[in-house]
C-alpha positions, 0 to 999 in steps of 0.5 A, spaced: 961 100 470 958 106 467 954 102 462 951 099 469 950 105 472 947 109 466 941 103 466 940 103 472 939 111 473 934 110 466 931 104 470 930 107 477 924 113 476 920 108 472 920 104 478 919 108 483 913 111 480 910 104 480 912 102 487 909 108 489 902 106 488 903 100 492 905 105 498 902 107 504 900 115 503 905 118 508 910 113 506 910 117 498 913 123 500 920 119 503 920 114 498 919 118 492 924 124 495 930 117 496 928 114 489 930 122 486 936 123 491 939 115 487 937 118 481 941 124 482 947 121 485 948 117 478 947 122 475 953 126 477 957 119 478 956 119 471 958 126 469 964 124 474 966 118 470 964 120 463 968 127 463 970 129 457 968 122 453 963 119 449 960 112 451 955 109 448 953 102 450 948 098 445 942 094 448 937 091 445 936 089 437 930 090 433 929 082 428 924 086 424 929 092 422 935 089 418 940 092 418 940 096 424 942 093 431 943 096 438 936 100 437 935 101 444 942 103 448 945 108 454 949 115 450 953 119 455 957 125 452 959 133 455 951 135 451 948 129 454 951 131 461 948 138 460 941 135 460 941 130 465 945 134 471 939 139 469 933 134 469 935 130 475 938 136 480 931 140 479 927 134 478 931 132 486 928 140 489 922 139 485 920 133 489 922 134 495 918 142 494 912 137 492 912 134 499 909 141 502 906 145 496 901 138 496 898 140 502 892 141 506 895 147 509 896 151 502 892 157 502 892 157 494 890 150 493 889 146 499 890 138 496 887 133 502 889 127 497 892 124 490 899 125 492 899 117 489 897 120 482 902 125 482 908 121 484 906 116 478 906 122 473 912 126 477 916 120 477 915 118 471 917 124 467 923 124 471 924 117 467 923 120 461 927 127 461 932 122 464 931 118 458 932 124 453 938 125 455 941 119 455 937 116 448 943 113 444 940 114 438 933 119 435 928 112 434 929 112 442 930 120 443 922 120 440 920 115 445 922 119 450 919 124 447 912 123 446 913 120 454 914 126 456 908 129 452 903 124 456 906 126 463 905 133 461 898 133 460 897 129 466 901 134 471 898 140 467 891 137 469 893 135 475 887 139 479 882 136 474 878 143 474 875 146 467 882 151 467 887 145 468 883 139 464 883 145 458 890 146 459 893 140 458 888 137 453 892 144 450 899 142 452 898 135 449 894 136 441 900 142 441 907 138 442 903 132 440 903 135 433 910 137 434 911 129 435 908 128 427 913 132 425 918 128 429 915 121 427 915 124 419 923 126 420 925 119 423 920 116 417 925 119 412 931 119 415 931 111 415 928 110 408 934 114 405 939 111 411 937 105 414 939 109 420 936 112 426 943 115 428 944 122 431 950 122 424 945 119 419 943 126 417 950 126 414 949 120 409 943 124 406 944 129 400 943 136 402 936 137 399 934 132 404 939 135 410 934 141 409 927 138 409 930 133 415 932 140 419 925 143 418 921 137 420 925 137 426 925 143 427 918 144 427 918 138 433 922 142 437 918 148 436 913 145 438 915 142 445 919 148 446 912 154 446 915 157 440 912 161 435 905 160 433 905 154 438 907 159 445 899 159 448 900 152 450 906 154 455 902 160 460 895 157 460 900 150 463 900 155 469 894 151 471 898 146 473 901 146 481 907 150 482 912 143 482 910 141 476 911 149 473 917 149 475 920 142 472 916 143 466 920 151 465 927 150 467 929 143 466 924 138 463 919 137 457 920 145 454 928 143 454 926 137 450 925 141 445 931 145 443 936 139 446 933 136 440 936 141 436 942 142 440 943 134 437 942 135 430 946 141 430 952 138 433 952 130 430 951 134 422 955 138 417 953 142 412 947 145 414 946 151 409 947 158 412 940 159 410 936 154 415 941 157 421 938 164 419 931 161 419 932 159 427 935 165 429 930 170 426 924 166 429 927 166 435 928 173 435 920 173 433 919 169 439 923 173 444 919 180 442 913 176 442 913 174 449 917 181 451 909 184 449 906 180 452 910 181 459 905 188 460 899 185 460 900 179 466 898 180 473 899 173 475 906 172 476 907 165 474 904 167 467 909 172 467 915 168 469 911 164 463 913 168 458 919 169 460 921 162 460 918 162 452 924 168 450 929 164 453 928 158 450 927 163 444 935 165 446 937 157 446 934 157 440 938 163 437 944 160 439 943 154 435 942 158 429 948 162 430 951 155 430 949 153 424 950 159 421 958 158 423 958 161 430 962 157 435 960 162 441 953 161 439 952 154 440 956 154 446 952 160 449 945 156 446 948 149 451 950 154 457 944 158 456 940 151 458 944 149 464 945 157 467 937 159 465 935 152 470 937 154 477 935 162 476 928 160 473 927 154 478 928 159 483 923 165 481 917 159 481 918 156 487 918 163 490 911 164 487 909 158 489 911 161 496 907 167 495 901 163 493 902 158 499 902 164 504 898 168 501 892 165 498 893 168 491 898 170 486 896 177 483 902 182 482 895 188 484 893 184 491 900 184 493 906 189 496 910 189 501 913 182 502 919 183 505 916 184 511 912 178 512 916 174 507 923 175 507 928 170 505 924 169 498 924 176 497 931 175 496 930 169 492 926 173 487 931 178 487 937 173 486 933 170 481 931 176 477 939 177 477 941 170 475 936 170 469 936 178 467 944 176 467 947 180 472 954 179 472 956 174 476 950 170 476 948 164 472 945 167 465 950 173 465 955 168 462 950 165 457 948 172 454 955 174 454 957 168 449 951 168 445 952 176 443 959 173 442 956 169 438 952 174 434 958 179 433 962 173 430 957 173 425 958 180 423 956 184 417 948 186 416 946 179 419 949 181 425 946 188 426 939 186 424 940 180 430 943 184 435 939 191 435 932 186 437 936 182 442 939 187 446 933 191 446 930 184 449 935 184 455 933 191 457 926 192 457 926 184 460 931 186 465 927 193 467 920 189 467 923 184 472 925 190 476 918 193 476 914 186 478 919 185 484 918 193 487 911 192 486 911 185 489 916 186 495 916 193 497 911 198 499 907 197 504 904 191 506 897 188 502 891 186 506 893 179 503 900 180 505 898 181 513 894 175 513 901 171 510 902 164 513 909 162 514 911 157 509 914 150 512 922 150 513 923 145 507 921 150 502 926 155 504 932 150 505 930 149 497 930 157 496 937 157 499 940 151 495 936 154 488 941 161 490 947 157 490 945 154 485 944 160 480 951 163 482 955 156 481 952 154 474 957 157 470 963 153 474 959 147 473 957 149 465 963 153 463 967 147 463 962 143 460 961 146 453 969 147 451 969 139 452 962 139 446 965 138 439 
């Protein structure tokens, strides 16, 4: 039964998205909204059926590679389950938003047509983060890989203007090199396995495990906006604000360190080395992007910085991991899980703004608590989920990945912790500014001219709260069962 429930849930997307373009235009926003509605029901069936297990179900052999059977399947445990609730549960409040941010009526960017196009590519990208998650094996996980990669670049373009085209031509080189690197890592880890497996590692010696972890590593960096690859993920912004949203809280960037939340966890013997090599770029990231805060006045490229510090702090937890920390690991996987609702959250409230405002500009606007305000208190609840203020959802990720530095101890400990607290305060006293700045004061010429957003929006703003503050209960439980 859960093997059937697993393929459907994998299915379902990917045929949604073709019979949308069969439908009628006024139908899509209901057909899309049911086929996202059944693939988070599964998905939650899933989860309550697979609780604490590990279920693996193999599908289709390849003839042409001896040796290896069941190369496609279906794969459930606690860490997958992470992933999927998160992919499929913001996937449902994205669709359901799209339905009126994709309108005539959005003073930021009126859209009279092409919501065909976009269910295709939303759909489809549902269909491939579900199949990340669900991948039994890393040949499979690269698939759906590079699958999110083309529905990236498609969204990301979705206006087809000079701005967007330019930045999904950008998304798509950027995380297709990643993918090279990918496609290097499956290449060697076949020929000296046999295997695509996620415990094939263990088979290698340890000078291969090294060159293994630093290809995907590469990859993961590449598809979560790190280091050198980060430009990528602001200059998205061009996309509209549903795309945003899935693609920062619970899709393709997500990928990216899920990828390496895998590895860390199907291998032993990973040298303290690497671990350290993960932690300090993370630390790197996150100062980066903090600098790079001061110098935005589009919201939605500021919460894009953001999004690229805390994917910086998932990565640190791994690296914590591998250097032999327990609580930094599991703050790596809660962190995934209790970032997604609160970051979700704070784009869907700029995407409010903009629809009601015609602009996202931090100096055109102030005073939004008058006019607008349900999603005033959204953004500060959001602020307060991600900035981890106790009790809401990021306050228990951060609590375990300082956990998880403190248990490292020693001078490692130090160089890591100084920078990381540093991180959390000036980012928590920036958050603050931009919301007084926004939100209070006396109302803006922009502001006096607000339209009201659609009660669907506000519905989503109210579920997206509850959702930063229950995060933890759903996430807690789930990384103790992660081994």
């Amino acid at each position: 039964m859960l093997g059937s429930i697993l393929i459907v849930m994998l299915i379902l997307p990917f045929l949604g998205a073709l019979i949308t373009q069969w439908l009628p235009e006024k139908k899509q926003d209901i057909f899309a909204a049911v086929v996202a509605s059944l693939v988070t029901i599964l998905s939650l069936l899933v989860v309550l059926l697979a609780y604490g297990q590990r279920f693996s179900l193999p599908l289709i052999n390849w003839p042409w590679l001896p040796d290896v059977s069941g190369i496609m399947g279906v794969f459930i445990d606690p860490l997958s389950m992470v992933l999927l609730l998160v992919t499929t549960i913001i996937g449902l409040l994205v669709t359901f938003y799209s339905r009126d941010y994709l309108s005539p009526e959005n003073k930021f960017h009126p859209v009279k047509d092409g919501k065909r196009r976009f269910y295709l590519w939303h759909l489809l990208f549902l269909g491939a983060m579900v199949g990340v998650s669900v991948s039994a094996n890393f040949l499979q996980l690269f698939i759906f890989w590079e699958l999110t990669t083309i529905c990236s670049w498609a969204l990301i373009s979705y206006y087809h203007n000079k701005e967007s085209l330019d930045a999904g031509f950008e998304a798509l080189i950027k995380t297709f090199f990643g993918g090279i690197f990918f496609l290097i890592a499956l290449i060697v880890l076949f020929v000296n396995t046999g295997s695509f497996g996620f415990d094939a590692i263990n088979l290698l010696t340890p000078q291969m495990k090294t060159v293994i972890f630093i290809l995907f590593l590469i990859a993961a960096w590449a598809k979560s906006s790190q280091i050198v690859f980060f430009a990528w993920l602001p200059n998205a912004m061009a996309a509209p604000t549903p795309v945003s949203c899935y693609l920062h809280a619970a899709a393709m960037v997500k990928a990216g360190v899920y990828l390496m939340a895998r590895v860390t966890i199907a291998t032993v013997g990973f040298s303290y080395g690497l671990g350290l090599l993960v932690a300090v770029f993370a630390v790197m990231t996150m100062l980066a992007s903090l600098f790079l805060f001061f110098f935005q006045t589009d919201i939605k490229k500021f919460l894009a910085y953001s999004t690229i510090a805390h994917l910086g702090y998932i990565f640190l937890g791994l690296g914590l991991g591998v250097m032999g920390s327990h609580y930094g690991y599991q703050g790596a996987i809660l962190h995934i899980i209790c970032h997604a609702p609160a970051k979700a959250l704070l784009f869907i409230c700029v995407g409010a703004i903009a629809y009601a405002t015609g602009t996202r500009n931090m100096d055109e606007l102030g005073g939004l608590t008058k006019a607008m305000p349900l999603t005033s208190i959204a953004f500060i609840i959001g602020t307060l989920g991600v900035t981890g203020i106790a009790p809401l959802s990021c306050y228990w990720s951060k609590l375990f990945l300082m956990e998880g530095v403190i248990e490292i101890g020693g001078k490692t400990a130090v160089f890591l912790i100084i920078p990381f607290v540093a991180e959390i305060i000036i980012a928590f006293a920036w958050y603050f500014f931009v919301a007084h700045k926004v939100f209070f004061g006396e109302p803006s010429a922009k502001v006096n001219q607000a339209i009201n957003i659609p009660m669907n929006s506000k519905v989503i703003l109210i579920v997206l709260m509850i959702l930063t503050v229950i995060a933890p209960l759903v996430g807690l439980p789930l990384i103790k069962l992660i081994r």
